[in-house]
N, C-alpha and C positions, 0 to 999 in steps of 0.2 A: 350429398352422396356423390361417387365417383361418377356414374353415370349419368350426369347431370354435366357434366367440365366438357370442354368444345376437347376434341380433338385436337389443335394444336396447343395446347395445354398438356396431356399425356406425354407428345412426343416430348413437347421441351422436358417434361420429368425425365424421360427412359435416356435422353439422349443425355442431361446429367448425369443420371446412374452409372451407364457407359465413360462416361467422361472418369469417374473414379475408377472404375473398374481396370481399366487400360492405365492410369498412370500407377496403381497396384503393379499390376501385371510387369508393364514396363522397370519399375524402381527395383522387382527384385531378379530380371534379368539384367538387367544391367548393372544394375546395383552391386552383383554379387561378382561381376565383371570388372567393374572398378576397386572392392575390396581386395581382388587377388592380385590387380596392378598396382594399387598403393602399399597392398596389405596394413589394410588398415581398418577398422569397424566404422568408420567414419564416411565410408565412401557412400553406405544404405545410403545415407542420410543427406549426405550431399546431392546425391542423383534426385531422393525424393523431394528436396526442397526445388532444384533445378525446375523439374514436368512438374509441380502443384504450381510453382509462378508462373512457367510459359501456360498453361491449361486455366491459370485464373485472369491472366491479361488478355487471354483469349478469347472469353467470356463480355470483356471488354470493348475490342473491338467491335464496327459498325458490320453487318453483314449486309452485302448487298444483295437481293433478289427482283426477281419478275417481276413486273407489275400484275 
């Protein structure tokens, strides 16, 4: 059951979800910012490939905190 999972276990879920949520968000303001510069359909999809690899190398990297 959910309520059984520590508390830093939730946050890492929410702060995933967020993670998608925001490169959505981001792909189709921007997105739609690059189509009417290139004019081209092509742009979505470039911006969205763009924020999924910076956002999964992200994931990546070491983070440092407190002890």
């Amino acid at each position: 059951p959910i309520w059984r999972r520590p508390f830093g276990w939730l946050r890492k879920l929410a702060d995933r979800t967020m993670g998608r949520v925001i490169v959505v968000h981001l792909t189709i303001l921007l997105g739609t910012a690059v189509m009417a510069w290139l004019d081209s359909p092509h742009g979505l999809l470039a911006v969205f490939i763009l924020l999924k690899t910076i956002v999964d190398l992200g994931t990546w990297a070491p983070r440092g905190g407190s002890r």
